[in-house]
C-alpha positions as CSV (number, residue, x, y, z in Angstrom):
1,X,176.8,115.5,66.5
2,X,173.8,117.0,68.6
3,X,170.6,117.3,66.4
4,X,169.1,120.9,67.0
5,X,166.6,121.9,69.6
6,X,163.8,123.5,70.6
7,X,166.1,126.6,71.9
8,X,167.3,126.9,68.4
9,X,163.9,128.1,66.5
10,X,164.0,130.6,69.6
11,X,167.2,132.0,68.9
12,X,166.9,132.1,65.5
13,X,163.3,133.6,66.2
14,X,165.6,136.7,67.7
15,X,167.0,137.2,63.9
16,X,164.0,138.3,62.5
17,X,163.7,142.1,63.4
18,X,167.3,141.9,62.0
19,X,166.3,140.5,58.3
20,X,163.8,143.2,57.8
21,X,164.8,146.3,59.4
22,X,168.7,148.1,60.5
23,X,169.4,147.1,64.0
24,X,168.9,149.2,66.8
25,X,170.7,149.3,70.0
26,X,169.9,146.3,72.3
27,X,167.3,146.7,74.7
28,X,167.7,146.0,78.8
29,X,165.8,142.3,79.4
30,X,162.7,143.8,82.0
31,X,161.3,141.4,84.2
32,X,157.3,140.3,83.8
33,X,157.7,142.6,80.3
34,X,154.0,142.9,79.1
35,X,152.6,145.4,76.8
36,X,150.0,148.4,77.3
37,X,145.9,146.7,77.1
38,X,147.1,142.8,77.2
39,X,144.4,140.5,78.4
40,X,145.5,138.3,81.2
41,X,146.3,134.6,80.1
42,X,143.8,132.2,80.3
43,X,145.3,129.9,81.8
44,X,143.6,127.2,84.4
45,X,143.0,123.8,82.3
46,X,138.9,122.9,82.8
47,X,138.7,121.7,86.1
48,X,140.4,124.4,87.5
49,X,144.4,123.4,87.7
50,X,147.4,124.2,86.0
51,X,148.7,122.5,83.3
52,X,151.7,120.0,84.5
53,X,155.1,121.1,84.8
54,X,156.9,123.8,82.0
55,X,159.8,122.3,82.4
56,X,158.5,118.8,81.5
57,X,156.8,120.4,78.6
58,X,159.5,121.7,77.1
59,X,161.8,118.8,77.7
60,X,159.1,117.0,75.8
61,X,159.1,119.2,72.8
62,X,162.6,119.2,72.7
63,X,162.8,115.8,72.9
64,X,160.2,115.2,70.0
65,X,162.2,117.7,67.9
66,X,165.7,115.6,68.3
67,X,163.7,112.7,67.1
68,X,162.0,114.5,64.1
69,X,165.7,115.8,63.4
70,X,167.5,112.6,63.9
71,X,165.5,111.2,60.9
72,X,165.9,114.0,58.9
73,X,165.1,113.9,55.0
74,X,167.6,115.8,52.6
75,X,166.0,119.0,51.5
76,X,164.7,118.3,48.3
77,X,163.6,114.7,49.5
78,X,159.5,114.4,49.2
79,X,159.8,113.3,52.9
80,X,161.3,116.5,54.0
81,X,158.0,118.1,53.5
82,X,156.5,115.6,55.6
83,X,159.1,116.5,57.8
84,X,158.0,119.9,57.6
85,X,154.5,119.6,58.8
86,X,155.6,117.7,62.2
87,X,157.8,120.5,62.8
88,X,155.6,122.9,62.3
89,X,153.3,121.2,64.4
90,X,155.7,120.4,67.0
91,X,156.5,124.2,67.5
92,X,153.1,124.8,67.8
93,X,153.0,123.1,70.2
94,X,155.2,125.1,72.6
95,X,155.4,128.3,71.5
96,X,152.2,130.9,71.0
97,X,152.8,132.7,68.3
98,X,149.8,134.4,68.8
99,X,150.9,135.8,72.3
100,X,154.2,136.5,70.8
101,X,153.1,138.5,67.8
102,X,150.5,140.8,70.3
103,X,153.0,141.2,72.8
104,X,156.1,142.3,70.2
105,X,153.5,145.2,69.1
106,X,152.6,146.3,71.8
107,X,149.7,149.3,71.8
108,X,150.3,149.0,68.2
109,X,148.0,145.5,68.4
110,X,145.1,147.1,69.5
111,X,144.6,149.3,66.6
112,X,144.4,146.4,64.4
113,X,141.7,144.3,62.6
114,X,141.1,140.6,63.0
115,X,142.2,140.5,59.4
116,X,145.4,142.1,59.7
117,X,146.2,140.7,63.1
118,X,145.7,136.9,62.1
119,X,147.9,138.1,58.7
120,X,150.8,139.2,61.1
121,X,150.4,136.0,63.0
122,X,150.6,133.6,59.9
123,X,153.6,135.8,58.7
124,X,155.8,136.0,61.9
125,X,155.3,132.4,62.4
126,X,156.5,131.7,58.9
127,X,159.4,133.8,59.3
128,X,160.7,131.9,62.0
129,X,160.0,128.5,60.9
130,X,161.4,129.0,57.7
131,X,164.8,130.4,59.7
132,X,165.0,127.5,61.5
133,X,164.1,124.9,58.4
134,X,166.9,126.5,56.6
135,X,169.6,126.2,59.5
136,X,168.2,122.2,60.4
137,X,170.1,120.6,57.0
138,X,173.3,122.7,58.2
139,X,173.5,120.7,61.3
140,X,174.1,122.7,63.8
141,X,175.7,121.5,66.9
142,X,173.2,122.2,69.9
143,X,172.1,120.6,73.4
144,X,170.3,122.4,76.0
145,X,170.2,121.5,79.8
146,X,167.3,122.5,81.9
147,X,167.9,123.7,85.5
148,X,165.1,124.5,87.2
149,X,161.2,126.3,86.9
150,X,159.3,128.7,88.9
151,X,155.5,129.4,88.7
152,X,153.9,131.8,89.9
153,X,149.9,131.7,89.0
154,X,149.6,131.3,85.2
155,X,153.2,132.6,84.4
156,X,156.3,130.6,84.7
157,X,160.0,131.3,84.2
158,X,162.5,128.3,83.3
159,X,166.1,128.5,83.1
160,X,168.5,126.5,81.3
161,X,171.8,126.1,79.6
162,X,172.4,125.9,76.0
163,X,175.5,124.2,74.9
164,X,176.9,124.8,71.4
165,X,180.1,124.7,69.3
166,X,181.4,127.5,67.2
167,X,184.2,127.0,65.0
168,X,185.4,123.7,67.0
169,X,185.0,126.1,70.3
170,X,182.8,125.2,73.1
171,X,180.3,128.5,73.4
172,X,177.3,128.2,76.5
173,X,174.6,130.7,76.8
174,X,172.0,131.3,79.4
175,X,168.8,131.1,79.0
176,X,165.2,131.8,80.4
177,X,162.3,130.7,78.9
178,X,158.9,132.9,79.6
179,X,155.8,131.0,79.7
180,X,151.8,131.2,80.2
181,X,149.6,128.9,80.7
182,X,146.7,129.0,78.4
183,X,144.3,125.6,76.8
184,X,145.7,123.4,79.4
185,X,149.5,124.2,78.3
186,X,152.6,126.0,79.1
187,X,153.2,128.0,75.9
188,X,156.4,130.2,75.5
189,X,156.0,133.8,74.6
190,X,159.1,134.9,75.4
191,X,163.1,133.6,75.6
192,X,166.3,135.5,76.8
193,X,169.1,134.8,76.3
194,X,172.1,136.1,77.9
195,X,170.0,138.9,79.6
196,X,168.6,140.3,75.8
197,X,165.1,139.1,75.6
198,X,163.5,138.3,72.2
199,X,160.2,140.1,73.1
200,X,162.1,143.4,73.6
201,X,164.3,143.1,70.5
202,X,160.9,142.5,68.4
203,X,159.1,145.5,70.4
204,X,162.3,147.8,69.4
205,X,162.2,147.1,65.6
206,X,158.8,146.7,65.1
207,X,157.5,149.7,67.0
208,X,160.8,151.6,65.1
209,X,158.7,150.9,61.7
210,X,155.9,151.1,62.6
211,X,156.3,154.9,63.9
212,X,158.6,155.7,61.4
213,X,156.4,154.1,58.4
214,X,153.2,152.2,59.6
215,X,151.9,148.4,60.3
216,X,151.4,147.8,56.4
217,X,155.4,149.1,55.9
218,X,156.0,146.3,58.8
219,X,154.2,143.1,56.9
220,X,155.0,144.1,53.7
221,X,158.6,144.0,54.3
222,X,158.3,140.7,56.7
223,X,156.3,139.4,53.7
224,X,159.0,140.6,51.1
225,X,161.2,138.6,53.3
226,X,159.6,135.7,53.0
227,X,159.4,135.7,48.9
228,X,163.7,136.2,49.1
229,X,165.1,132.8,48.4
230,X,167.7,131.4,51.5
């Protein structure tokens, strides 16, 4: 059985507007989708080039992640924690949370303190790891194939394949990965999958509740999330 991926924490990244807010009609996936006031990336490494291939990168991480996975401690083993912190790290690695969490709220970012933006960051990034750490010890049946990248300056697009089973049925789903280049990496901001694009789905709910209520109604509910036992 294939040991899950890196495209898995992404899709189940995509489930998170869903656990703390009613979902709302999907959104159209926009090209180059970037949000009213945000900086441009900082991308160039120190001497001036680009980091190395996306593509390579992320067949890295994924790699790294099938190894961590292959290994895999049961739950309530004191390894798994161990296990824990590599994965964590591992997703670091890839994906910027930070990019991800100023992006999905959009003018809404601005109006926010360091304190509450790094609070929204740390939360959102738990969220999502803690999705995926619960679905890991279900072994889900994943593979991805890459196909091919495109940069242009400090952005990049990469497409790819992901390959699952569903009930003993063979299920593939399209993919393009959205990434900047930023500290001498390729980092991931943005996936979508079958044209609905994770960055749009988060901009929809959270900008929903925010309007509606206000940015502490959004944490507190992602945070009240967080306390609900999986």
């Amino acid at each position: 059985m294939k040991n899950p991926c890196l495209s898995t924490i992404l899709l189940l990244a995509a489930l998170v507007p869903a656990a703390i807010a009613p979902a709302v009609g999907a959104t159209e996936s926009k090209k180059g989708n970037k949000p009213a006031g945000a900086a441009a990336s900082e991308g160039p490494t120190g001497d001036g080039k680009l980091p190395s291939s996306p593509m390579a990168e992320l067949k890295k991480s994924d790699s790294a992640l099938k190894k961590l996975f292959a290994r895999r401690a049961p739950s309530w083993s004191p390894e798994a924690s161990a296990e824990r912190t590599e994965m964590r790290k591992i997703v670091g690695g890839f994906l910027d949370f930070e990019e991800l969490s100023k992006r999905s709220l959009a003018r809404h970012w601005d109006g926010l303190s360091a304190k509450q933006r790094t609070d929204f960051v740390s939360t959102l990034r738990d969220l999502i790891e803690r999705s995926y750490i619960s679905q890991v010890h279900g072994s889900p049946n994943y593979d991805v194939a890459f196909d091919k990248e495109t940069i242009n300056g400090k952005e990049a697009d990469v497409t790819a394949t992901l390959h699952s089973m569903v009930r003993d049925k063979k299920v593939d789903v399209a993919m393009e990965y959205k990434l900047l280049a930023k500290d001498g990496r390729w980092l991931v901001y943005d996936v979508v999958t079958d044209e609905q694009s994770m960055l749009e789905n988060y901009q929809a709910e959270f900008g929903k509740i925010i309007n509606k209520e206000s940015f502490e109604a959004l944490l507190k509910r992602m945070k009240k999330k967080l306390e609900t036992k999986e």
